[in-house]
C-alpha positions in Angstrom: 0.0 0.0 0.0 3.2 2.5 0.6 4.3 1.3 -2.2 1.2 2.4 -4.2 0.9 5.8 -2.5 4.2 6.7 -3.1 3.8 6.1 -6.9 1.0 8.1 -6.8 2.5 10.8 -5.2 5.2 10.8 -7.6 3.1 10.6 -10.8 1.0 13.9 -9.5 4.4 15.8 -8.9 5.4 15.1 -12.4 1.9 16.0 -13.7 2.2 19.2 -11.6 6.1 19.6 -12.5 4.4 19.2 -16.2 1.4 21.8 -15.6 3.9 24.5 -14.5 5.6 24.4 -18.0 2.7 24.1 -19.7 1.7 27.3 -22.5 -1.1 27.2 -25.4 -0.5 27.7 -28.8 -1.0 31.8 -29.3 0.7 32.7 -26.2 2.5 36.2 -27.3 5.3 38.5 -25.7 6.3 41.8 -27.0 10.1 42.6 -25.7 11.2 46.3 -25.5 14.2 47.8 -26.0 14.8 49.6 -22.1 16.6 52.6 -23.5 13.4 53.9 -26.1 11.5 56.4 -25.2 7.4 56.7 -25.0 7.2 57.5 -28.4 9.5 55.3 -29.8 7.9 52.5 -28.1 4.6 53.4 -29.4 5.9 53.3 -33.3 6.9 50.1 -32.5 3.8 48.4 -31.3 2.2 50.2 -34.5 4.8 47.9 -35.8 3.6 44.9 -33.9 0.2 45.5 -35.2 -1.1 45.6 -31.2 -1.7 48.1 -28.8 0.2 48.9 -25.4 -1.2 46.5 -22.7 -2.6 43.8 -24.4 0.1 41.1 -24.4 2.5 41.0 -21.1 5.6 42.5 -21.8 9.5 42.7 -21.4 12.0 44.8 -20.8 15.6 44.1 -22.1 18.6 45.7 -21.3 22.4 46.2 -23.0 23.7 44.3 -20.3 21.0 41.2 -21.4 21.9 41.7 -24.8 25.8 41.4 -24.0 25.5 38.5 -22.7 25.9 36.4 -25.8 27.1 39.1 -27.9 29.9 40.4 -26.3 33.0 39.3 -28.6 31.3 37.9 -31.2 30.7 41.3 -32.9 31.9 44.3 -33.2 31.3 46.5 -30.2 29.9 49.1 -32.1 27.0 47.2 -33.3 26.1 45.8 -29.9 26.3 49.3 -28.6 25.9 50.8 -25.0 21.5 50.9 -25.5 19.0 48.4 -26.0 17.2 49.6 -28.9 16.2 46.3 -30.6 12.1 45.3 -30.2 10.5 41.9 -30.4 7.0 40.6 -30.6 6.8 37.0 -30.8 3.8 34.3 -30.7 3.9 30.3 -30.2 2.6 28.6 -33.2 1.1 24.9 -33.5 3.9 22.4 -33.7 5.1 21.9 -37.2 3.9 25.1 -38.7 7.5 26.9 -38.5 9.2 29.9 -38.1 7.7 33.1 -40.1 10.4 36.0 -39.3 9.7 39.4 -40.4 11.7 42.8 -39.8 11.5 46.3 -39.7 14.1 48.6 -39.8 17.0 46.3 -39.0 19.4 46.5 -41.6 22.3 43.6 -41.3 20.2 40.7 -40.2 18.3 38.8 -42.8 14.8 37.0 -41.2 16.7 34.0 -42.8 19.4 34.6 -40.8 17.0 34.8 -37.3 15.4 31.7 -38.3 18.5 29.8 -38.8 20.0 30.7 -36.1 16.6 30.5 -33.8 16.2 26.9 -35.0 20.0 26.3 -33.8 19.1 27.8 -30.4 16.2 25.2 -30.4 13.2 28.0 -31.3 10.7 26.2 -33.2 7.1 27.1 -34.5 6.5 30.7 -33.8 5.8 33.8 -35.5 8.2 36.3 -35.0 8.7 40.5 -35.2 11.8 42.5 -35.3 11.6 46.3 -35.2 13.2 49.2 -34.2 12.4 52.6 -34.0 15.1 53.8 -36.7 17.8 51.3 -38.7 19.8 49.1 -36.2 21.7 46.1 -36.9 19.5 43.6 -35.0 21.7 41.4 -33.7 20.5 42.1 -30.2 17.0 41.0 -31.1 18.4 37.0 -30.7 18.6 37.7 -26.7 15.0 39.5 -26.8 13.4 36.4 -28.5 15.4 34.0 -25.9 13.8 35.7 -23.0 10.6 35.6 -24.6 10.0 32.4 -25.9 11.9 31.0 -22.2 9.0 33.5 -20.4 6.1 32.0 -22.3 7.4 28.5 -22.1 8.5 28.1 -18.8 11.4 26.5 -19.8 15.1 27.3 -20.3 16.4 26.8 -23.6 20.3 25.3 -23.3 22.9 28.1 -22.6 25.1 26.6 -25.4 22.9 26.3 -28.0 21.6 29.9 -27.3 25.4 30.9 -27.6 25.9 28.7 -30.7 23.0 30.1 -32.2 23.9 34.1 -31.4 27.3 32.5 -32.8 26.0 31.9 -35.9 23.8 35.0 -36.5 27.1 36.8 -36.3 29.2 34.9 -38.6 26.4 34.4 -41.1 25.6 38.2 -41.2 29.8 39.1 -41.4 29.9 36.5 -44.3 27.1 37.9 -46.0 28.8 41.2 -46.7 31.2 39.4 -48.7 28.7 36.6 -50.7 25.7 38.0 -50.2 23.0 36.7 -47.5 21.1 33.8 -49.2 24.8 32.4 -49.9 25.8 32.8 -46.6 23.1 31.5 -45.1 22.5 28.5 -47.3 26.4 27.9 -47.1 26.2 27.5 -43.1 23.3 25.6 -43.1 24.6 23.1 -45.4 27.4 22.7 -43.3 25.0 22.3 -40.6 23.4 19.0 -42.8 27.2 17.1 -42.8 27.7 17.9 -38.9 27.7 13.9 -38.1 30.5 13.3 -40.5 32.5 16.6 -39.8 32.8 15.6 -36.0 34.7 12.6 -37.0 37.2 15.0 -39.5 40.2 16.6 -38.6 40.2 20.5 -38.8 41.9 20.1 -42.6 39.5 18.0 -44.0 36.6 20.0 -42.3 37.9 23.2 -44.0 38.3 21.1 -47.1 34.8 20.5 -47.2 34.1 24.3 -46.7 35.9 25.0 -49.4 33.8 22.7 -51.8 30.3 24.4 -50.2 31.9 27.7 -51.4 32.6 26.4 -55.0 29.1 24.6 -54.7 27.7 28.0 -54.1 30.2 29.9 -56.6 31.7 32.3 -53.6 35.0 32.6 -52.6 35.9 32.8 -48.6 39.2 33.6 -47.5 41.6 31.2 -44.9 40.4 33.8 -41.8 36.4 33.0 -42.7 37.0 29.4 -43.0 38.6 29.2 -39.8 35.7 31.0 -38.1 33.2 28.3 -40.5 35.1 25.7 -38.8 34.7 27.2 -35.4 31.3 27.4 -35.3 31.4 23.6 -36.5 33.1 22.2 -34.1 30.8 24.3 -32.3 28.1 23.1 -33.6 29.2 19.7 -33.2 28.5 19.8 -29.5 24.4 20.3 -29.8 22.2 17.2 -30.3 23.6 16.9 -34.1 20.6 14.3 -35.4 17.9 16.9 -33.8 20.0 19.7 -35.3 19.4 18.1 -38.7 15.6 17.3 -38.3 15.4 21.1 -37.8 17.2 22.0 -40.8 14.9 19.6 -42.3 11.6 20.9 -41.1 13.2 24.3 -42.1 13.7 23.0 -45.8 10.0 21.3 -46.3 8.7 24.9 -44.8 10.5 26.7 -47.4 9.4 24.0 -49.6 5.7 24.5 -49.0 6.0 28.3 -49.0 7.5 28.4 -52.4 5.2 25.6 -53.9 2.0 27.9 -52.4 3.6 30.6 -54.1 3.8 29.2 -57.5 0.1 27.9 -56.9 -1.2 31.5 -56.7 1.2 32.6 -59.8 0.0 29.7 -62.1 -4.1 30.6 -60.8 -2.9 34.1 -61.7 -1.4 33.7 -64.8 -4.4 31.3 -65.8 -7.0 33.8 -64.7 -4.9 36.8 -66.9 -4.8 34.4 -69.7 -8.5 33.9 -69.8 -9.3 37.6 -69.4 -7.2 38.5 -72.1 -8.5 35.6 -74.4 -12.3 36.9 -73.3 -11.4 40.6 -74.0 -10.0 39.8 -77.3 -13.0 38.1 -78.5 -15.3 41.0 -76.9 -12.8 43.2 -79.4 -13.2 41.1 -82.1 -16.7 40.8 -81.9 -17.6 44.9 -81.4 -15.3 45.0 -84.6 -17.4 42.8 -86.7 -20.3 44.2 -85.5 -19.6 48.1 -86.6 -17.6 47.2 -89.4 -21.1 45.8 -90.6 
């Protein structure tokens, strides 16, 4: 009978351990930037598409925003304010990450998702803004503390690291090859991660090298040292779930794209017949006054 009661006891703490991390789908945060001022916050809620007051919110500081920054970028981007805005809500399980920006200027929302998916973000809709052009990069720590609020749940410090890790490379790459290359060339890298962790460094950087040429860019000796940093870096996170991600990630872009030519083939058919109907109404009020 102990024996019993004792389970029992145990199964409701897990069921309440379970209840206190608990969240529904359409949970939202809006983080704030704490050095804006009334008005500035104000634009960006207009931003956010919400007003003041209805969804809790969060402040976040420089020092916050330092935390996974600091010597990984230039100081001058990160700054001495917190300026960067973020409003993000919990989608349904498989839907993805939709990322879109407003006035940042260096990162890419492709950039925010991969690196979000590295940091093990999944399945949410997501808002960047900013008062006036900033870089962005501090928007990664405002999402952290947003999606970790709503959850209940800390995300791993390392992959939060790795992922603000990879933001920053991805974005310095990108003003070299351009941002779809520099994003696709990372995440490719990320795809081979259970054979690179078996490599030594030369044969890692080898394999770089033939991404780059896959992609037609050229990266110098100092960027494929920092590729194979984050790598190795890389190579410490749960590598198989790392690749499901990039995999959901793909299908996503997959879908989005396929939805996309959908509407462009019903538009193009729709044109097509409403220039074929006008030209016979033409050609028909032509034979009729030419009688």
């Amino acid at each position: 009978m102990k024996r019993i009661f004792a389970f029992i006891l145990l199964a409701a703490c897990i069921c309440s351990m379970g209840s206190a991390f608990a969240y529904e789908t359409g949970e939202a945060r809006a983080v704030i930037g704490a050095n804006l001022d009334q008005e500035q916050v104000a634009a960006v809620y207009k931003d956010f598409g919400i007003e003041r007051g209805s969804v809790e919110e969060i402040i976040v500081t420089n020092a916050d925003e330092r935390e996974y920054l600091e010597g990984l970028v230039d100081d001058k981007k990160i700054g001495s304010v917190a300026l960067s805005c973020v409003y993000i809500t919990l989608l349904e399980e498989g839907s993805g990450l939709s990322i879109s920006t407003n006035n940042i200027n260096w990162c890419t929302e492709q950039m925010y998702v991969n690196a979000l998916t590295t940091a093990g973000i999944t399945d949410a809709k997501v808002i960047v803004s900013a008062p006036f052009a900033v870089s962005g990069t501090a928007a990664l720590t405002g999402v952290y503390k947003a999606y970790e609020d709503i959850t209940g749940q800390s995300l791993s410090n390392l992959a939060k690291s790795v992922g603000a890790e990879e933001l920053i490379l991805t974005g310095q790459l990108a003003e070299y090859i351009g941002s779809e290359e520099a994003a696709a060339l990372i995440n490719e890298l990320k795809g081979i991660l259970d054979i690179t962790e078996t490599m030594s460094d030369s044969d890692v950087k080898n394999e770089i090298k033939k991404l780059a040429e896959q992609y037609n860019v050229q990266v110098t000796d100092a960027q494929i040292d920092q590729i194979l940093k984050l790598c190795r870096q890389m190579e410490k996170l749960d590598v198989a779930e790392l690749k499901e991600k990039l995999l959901s990630i793909t299908q996503t872009v997959e879908k989005a794209v396929t939805a996309k030519q959908k509407v462009n083939d019903t538009i193009s058919t729709v044109t097509d017949k409403v220039t074929k109907f006008i030209g016979s109404v033409t050609g028909f009020l032509a034979e009729l006054f030419n009688k």
